[in-house]
N, C-alpha and C positions, 0 to 999 in steps of 0.2 A: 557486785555480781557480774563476772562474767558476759558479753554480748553474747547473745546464738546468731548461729550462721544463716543468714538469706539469701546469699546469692554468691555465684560464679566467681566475683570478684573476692570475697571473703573466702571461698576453697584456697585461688592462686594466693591468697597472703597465708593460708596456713600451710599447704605447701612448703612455702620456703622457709617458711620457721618450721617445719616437722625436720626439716635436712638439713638445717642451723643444728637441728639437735635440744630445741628447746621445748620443754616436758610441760608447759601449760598445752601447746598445740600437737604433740603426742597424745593430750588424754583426750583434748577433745578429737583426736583425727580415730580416736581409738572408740568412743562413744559412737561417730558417725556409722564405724568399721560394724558394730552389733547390733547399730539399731534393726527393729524389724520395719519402720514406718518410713513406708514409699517416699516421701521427700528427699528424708535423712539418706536413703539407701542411693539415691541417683544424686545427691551430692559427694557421699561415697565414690562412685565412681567417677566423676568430675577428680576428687584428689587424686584419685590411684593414678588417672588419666596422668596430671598433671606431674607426680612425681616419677611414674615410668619417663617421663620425656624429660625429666633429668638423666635420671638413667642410676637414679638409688638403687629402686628396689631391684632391676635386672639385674644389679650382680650377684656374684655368690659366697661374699664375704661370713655371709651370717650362718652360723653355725649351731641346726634345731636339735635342741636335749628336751625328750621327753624323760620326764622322772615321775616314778608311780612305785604304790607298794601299797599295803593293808594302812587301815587305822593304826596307831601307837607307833610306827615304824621310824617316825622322828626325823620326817623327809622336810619339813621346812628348817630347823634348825642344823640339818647337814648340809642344804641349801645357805644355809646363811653363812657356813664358813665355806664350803665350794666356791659360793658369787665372791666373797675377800677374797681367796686364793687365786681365782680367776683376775680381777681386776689389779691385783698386786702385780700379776705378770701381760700386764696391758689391755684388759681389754674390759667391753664395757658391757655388762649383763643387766639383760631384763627380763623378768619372771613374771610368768603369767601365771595365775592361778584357776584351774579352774575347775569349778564344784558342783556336781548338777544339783544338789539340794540349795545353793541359792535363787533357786527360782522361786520359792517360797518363805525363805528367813536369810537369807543371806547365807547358811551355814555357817564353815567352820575360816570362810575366807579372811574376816577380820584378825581371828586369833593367828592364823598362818602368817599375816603380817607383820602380828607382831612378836612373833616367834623367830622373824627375819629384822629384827631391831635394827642392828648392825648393818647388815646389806641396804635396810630401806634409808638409812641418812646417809649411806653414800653416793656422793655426786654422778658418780660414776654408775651406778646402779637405777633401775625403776624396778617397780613391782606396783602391779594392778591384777584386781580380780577379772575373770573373762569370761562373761557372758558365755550360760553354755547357750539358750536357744529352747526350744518344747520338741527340738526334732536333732537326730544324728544328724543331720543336715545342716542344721543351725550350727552345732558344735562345730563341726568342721568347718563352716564359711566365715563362721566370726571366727574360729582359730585364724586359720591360713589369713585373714586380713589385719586381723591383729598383729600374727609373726611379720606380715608384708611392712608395717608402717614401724613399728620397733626397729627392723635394719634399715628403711630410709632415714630413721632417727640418728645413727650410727652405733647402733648395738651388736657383735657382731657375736655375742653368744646370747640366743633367746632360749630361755628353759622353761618349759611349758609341765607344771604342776600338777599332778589329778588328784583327788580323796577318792578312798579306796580304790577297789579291784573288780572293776565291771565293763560296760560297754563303752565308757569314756575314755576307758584305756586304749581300748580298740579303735579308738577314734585319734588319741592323739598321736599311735605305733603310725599309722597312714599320715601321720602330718610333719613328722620328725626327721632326722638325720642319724640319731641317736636315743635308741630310749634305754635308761638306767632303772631299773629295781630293785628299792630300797627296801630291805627287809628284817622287822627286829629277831632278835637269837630267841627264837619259840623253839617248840618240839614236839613230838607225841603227832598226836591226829591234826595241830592245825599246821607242824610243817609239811606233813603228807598233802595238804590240803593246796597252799602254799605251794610246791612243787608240782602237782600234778594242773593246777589251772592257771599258772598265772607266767613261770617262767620260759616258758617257751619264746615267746616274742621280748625276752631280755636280750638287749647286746652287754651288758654291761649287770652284773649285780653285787649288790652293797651290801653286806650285813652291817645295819648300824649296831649303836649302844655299845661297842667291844671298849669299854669300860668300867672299873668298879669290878661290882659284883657280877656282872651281867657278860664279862670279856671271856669268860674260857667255853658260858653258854654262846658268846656269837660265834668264839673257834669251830665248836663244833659244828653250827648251822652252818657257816661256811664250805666243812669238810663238807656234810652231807649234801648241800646242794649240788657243788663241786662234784661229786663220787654220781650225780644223774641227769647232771648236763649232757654227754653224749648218746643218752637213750631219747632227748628231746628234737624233733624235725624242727628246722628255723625257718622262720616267715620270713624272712627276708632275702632279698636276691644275691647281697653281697658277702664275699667272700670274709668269716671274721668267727673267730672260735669267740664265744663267749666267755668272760673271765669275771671270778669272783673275789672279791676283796671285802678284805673288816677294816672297818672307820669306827671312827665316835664325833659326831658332831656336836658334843658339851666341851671334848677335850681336844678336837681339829687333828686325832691323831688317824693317819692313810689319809685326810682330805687332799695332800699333796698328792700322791700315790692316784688315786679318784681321778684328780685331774689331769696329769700327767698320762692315763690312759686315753681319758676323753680324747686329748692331742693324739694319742697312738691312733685309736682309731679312725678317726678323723684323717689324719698321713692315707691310712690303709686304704679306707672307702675313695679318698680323693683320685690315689695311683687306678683303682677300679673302674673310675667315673660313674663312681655308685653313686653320688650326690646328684650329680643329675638325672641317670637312670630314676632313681625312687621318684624325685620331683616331676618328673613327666608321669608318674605313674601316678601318684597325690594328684594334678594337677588332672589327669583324666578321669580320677572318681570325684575329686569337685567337682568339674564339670557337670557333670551327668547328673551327680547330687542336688545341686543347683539348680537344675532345669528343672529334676522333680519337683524338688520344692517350689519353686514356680508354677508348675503346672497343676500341681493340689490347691495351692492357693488360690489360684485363677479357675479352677472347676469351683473351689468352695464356695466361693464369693459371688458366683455368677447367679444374678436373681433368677434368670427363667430353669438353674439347674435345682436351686431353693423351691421355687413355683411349682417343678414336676415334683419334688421331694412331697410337700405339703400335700396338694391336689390330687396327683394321681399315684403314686407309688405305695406312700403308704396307706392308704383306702385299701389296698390290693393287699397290703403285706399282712394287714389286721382281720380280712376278711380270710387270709389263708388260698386267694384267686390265684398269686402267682410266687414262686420264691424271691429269696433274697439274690442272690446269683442272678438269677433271668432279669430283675430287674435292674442292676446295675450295670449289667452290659446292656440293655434299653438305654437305661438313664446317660452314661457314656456318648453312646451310638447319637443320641441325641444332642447332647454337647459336642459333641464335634461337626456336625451337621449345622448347628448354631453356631460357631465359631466361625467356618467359615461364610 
């Protein structure tokens, strides 16, 4: 069994083994990265401390692929020949996975792994699930600390995975470089569906499956998506037409293609200084997000804010004496008053 970490001196020895590149002290610097428990979290920042004054994580080697799309879309298994294709032409990928129903079963994280067979016993490759958190706040702090300590590990394309199509997407479009949408060859009311909520915040979109039986139905998803990309406004600042492509990640066919764009855009955003642009804009809604979460915590936790809750508040709220409104701006007014 593995030691757990006590002290300062065991942060500087995983440090230098996170920037060795060695993947026993990647997971545990990845464990520290999610935990929610005050210890774990201010040994957290003792690493980050220690491996910025290497000066890993400040560069800007590492290259964020969000990839997202519906159920069935067959985004881990295109994933798995993307990450071979990638590391064939040098470089070293690590996929996060992340699922907000593992909060309660794990999810579908296990099976996604092993739907990445291939990728996950390549040396060159990691893949771990990634803690989403009970709050968007959480998502994105253990995101961004997760993608942090993957490129002090020397990974310099991190692809950061969602199931399905919700607010986690929207979390991980603010945490990325690039986000890709992976979409199987549907039609009728759930491409409609499909087009009108999810592709806008695409840089990049995949119709998988374009094989077999299933290849003239991805042509045509492609056409159509294709034929209403120019009716969609882009959330992103950078200058970059969106482009669609058909793959098959059973039979690796446009995975080249897939990637070879990735590289295009990537060229593009660089000449823009759009990589940094976004990141300073990421790094400004962490912030802020961070602090919330902090500061809910720190009201929630506070006995005399529980004290007033118990004792005087809700007396009032059940008697009908005062609302709900008035008394949380009391209850507030009162906690900061206590604070200081």
């Amino acid at each position: 069994m593995a030691p757990r970490l006590k002290s300062a001196i065991d942060v500087l020895s995983l440090a230098s083994k996170i920037s060795q590149g060695n993947r026993w002290a990647l997971s545990k610097g990845l464990t520290l990265a999610e935990s929610q428990n005050r210890e774990q979290q201010q040994l957290f920042v003792k690493l980050i401390g220690e491996l910025a004054g290497k000066q890993t994580i400040l560069e800007n080697g590492c290259f964020r692929i969000g990839v997202s799309g519906p159920p069935g879309a067959g985004k881990s298994t295109l994933l798995d020949s993307l990450g071979l294709r990638m590391i064939e032409k040098g470089h070293k990928v690590a996929v996060l996975c992340v699922d907000p129903s593992s909060l309660a079963s794990g999810g579908s994280i296990l099976g996604d792994k092993t739907r990445m067979s291939k990728l996950s016993s390549n040396k060159n490759a990691y893949i771990r699930p990634s803690a989403s958190g009970k709050t968007l706040g959480g998502v994105n702090r253990a995101m961004h600390n997760s993608i942090l300590l993957c490129s002090a590990a020397g990974f310099d394309r991190v692809i950061i995975e969602t199931v399905g199509v919700g607010q986690s997407e929207l979390s991980v479009m603010n945490m990325v470089d690039c986000m890709v949408l992976i979409l199987p060859p549907v039609g009728g009311d759930e491409l409609q569906m499909i087009k009108r909520g999810i592709t806008e915040f695409a840089d990049i979109i995949a119709v998988n499956k374009a094989d077999g039986s299933t290849k003239t139905a991805a042509l045509r998803m492609a056409s159509s998506v294709s034929s209403t990309l120019h009716l969609l406004s882009r959330s992103r600042s950078v200058e970059w037409s969106p482009r669609v492509l058909v793959c098959s990640g059973r039979t690796s066919d446009g995975v080249e293609e897939l990637e070879q764009t990735l590289d295009e855009y990537l060229a593009a955003i660089s000449k823009q200084d759009g990589i940094h642009n976004e990141r300073v804009r990421h790094l400004s809604n962490l912030l802020l997000e961070t602090a919330d979460g902090n500061l809910i915590d720190s009201f929630h936790s506070d006995p005399m804010v529980q004290n007033q809750i118990k004792n005087t508040y809700l007396p009032r709220l059940l008697s009908g004496t005062q609302s709900v409104s008035e008394a949380a701006i009391e209850l507030i007014e009162a906690y900061k008053k206590h604070s200081n």
